[in-house]
N, C-alpha and C positions, 0 to 999 in steps of 0.2 A: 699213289704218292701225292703228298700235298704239295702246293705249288712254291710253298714256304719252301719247303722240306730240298724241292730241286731246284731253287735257284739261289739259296741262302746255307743252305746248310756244307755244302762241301767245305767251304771260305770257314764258316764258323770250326770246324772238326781236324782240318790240315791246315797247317803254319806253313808249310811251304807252298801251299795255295796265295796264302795271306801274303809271304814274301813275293811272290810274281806277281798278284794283281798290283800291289805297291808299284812294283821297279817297274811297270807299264803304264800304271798313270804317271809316275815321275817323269819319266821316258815320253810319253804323249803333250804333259805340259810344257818340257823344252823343247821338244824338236818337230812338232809339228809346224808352232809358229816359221822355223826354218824351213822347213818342209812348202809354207804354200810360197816365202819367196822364190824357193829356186824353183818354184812350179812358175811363178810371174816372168820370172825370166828365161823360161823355156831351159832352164839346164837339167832338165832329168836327166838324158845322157851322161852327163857332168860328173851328178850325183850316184849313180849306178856305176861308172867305174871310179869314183871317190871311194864307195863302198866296199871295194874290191881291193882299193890300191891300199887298206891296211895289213890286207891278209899277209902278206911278206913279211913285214917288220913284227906281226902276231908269231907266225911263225919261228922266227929268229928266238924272238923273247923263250918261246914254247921250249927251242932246242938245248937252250942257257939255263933257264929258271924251273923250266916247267908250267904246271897253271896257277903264276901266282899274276892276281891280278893288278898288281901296280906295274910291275913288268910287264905285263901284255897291254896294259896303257902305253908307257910309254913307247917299244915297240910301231904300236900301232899308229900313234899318232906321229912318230918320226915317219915310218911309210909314210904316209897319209899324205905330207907337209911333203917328202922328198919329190914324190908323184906329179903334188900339183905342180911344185915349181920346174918338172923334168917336161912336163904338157908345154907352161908358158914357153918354155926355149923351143921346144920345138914347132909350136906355133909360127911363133915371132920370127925365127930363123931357119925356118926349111918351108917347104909348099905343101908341105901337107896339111890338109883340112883337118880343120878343128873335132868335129865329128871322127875323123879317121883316128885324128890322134888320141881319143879316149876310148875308143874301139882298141886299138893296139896297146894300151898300157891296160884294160879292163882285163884284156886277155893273159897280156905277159903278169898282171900282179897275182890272179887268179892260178894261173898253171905254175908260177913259181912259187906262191906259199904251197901247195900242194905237194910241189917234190921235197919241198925244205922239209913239211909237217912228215912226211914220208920216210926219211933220214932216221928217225927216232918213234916218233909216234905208231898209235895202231890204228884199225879204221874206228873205233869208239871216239878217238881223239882229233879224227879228220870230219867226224859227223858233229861233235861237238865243236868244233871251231866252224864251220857252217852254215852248220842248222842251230845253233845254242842248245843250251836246256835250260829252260825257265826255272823248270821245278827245281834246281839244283843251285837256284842264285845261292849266296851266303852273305851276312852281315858288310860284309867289305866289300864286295860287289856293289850292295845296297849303297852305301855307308858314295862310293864315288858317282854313284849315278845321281844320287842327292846334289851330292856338291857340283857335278858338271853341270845341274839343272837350276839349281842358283846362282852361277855367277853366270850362266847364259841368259836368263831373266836380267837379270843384271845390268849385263853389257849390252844385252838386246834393245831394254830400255833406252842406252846411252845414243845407241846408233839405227835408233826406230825411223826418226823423220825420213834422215838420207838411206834407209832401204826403199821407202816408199819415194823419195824421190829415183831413186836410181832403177824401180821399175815404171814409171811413167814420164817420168824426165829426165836421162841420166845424162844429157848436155847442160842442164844446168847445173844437175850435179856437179859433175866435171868444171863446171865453169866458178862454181865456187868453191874451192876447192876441199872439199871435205869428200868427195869419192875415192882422195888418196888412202884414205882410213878404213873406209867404209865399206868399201869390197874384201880389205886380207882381213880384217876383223870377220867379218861376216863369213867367210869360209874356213878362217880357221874354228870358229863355233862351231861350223859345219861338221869337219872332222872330229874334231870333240865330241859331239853326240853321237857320229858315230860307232867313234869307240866305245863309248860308255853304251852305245846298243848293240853292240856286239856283245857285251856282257850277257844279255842275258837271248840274245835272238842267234849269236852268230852271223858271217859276213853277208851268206846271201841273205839274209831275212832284215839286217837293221835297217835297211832302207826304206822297207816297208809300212813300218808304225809314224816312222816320219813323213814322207812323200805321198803316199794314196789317200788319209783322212784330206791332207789340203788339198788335193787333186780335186777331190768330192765337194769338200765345201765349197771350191770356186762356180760350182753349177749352180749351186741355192741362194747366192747374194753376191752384190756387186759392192756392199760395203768393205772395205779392208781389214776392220777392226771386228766386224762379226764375223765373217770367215775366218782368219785366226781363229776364235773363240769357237767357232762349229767345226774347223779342224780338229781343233783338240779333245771336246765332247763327242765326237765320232770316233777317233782314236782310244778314248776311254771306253767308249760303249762296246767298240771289237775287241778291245781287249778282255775284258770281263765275260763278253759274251763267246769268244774265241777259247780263254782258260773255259767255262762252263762247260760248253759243248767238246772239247777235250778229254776232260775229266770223264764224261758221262757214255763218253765212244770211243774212251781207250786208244786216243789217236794223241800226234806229237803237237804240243801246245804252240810252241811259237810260230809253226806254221799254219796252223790254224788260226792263231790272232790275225798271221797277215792274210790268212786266205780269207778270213773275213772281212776284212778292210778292203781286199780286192774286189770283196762282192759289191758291198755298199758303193766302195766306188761305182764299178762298174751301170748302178743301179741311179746313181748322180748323172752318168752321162745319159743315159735311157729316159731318164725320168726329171730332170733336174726345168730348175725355173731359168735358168739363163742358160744359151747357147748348147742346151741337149736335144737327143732328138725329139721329143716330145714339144721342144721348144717350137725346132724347124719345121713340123706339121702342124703344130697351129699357127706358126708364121703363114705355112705357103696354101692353109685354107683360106686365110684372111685374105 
């Protein structure tokens, strides 16, 4: 088989090939840049039961509507928004650590879309809210994942400086005040994208195409503006390469995008130019 033949031809032959490499680059170009702030600011934890605390209000939508996807938007992005603001209270007003407290919403949002989805649903419909199915996006899936990825360009533009202050200096942030903004803007994007990648990944998997490319990137350069940009060229390349290697082993795509994205990280931290191990043993031969 020619080389053409295996890495171009499936894409050219199946349209819904075409539709899921699209809704993952779209998906890569918005949310990865998201993806390496909340890696600067150490909230993966954050972001992992962010991801989890839509599945409840998905659910709800699922029980009402079924799989219509403006409904399971907005659903989702109510959880999403209710979650964060149940975290801040509990923070701010009881002694439980922060950590603990998205441990216990991670869990309680997780175990409770599950018995919602359970109520009505079958397991075809517990594996698709999930795990997604790529191959099965549709025009209107497409069609919001577009639009959440433009007006998060968008807005991302407007509130670029003070993310990047607010990961390197966020008292001055604070001090002039534009961190009042800058922060629920930037997490409500958050949640946005991940609704819109739950379209096509499902809950456990949307966090994945966002968060592990800037994971990776931050090991190859200490510029700000080219790791975004190698985030999201990483996230494109596992996805492509994640549908390819799918297709050709008859195995499930969107876990495979992210399990490639898991690799490559994992291969940033082993092997990367800043702060990997490759790094700390030529450090500690010098």
């Amino acid at each position: 088989m020619a080389i053409s033949s295996l890495l171009f031809e499936p894409f050219e032959k199946f349209a819904f090939l075409q539709r899921a490499l699209v809704a993952c680059i779209v998906l890569s170009v918005g949310g990865a840049p998201l993806g390496f702030f909340m890696n600067q600011r150490r909230m993966a934890l954050v972001s992992d039961a962010m991801s989890h605390a839509i599945f409840p209000g998905v659910a709800i939508a699922f029980l009402i509507t079924g799989l219509n996807v403006w409904s399971l938007t907005v659903g989702g992005l109510a959880a999403g928004i209710l979650v964060a603001l149940f975290s801040v209270f509990l923070s701010r007003y009881t002694q439980i650590k922060e950590d603990s407290v998205f441990t216990l919403l991670f869990l309680l949002s997780l175990t409770s879309g599950i018995i919602l989805l359970s109520l009505k649903g079958s397991n075809i419909d517990l594996l698709h809210m999930l795990f997604g199915d790529i191959l099965a996006i549709d025009s209107d899936a497409l069609i919001f994942i577009a639009a959440v990825t433009i007006g998060t360009l968008f807005v991302f533009a407007f509130i670029y400086r003070g993310l990047v202050l607010d990961c390197f200096d966020p008292d001055f942030l604070m001090a002039s005040g534009r961190g009042r903004f800058t922060r629920p803007i930037f997490f409500t994007l958050f949640v946005i994208n991940l609704v819109a990648a739950f379209q096509a990944l499902g809950t456990l998997m949307a966090l994945g195409l966002m968060l592990l490319p800037a994971i990776a990137a931050s090991f190859w350069t200490r510029r700000v503006n080219t790791a975004i940009l190698l985030g999201v060229v990483m996230a494109i390349v596992s996805s492509y390469a994640g549908l390819l290697v799918s297709y050709h082993t008859n195995t499930p795509s969107g876990p495979m995008v992210v399990f490639l994205c898991a690799i490559l990280c994992l291969c940033s931290v082993l092997l990367g130019k800043h702060g990997s191990f490759r790094a700390a043993v030529i450090r500690r031969n010098r």
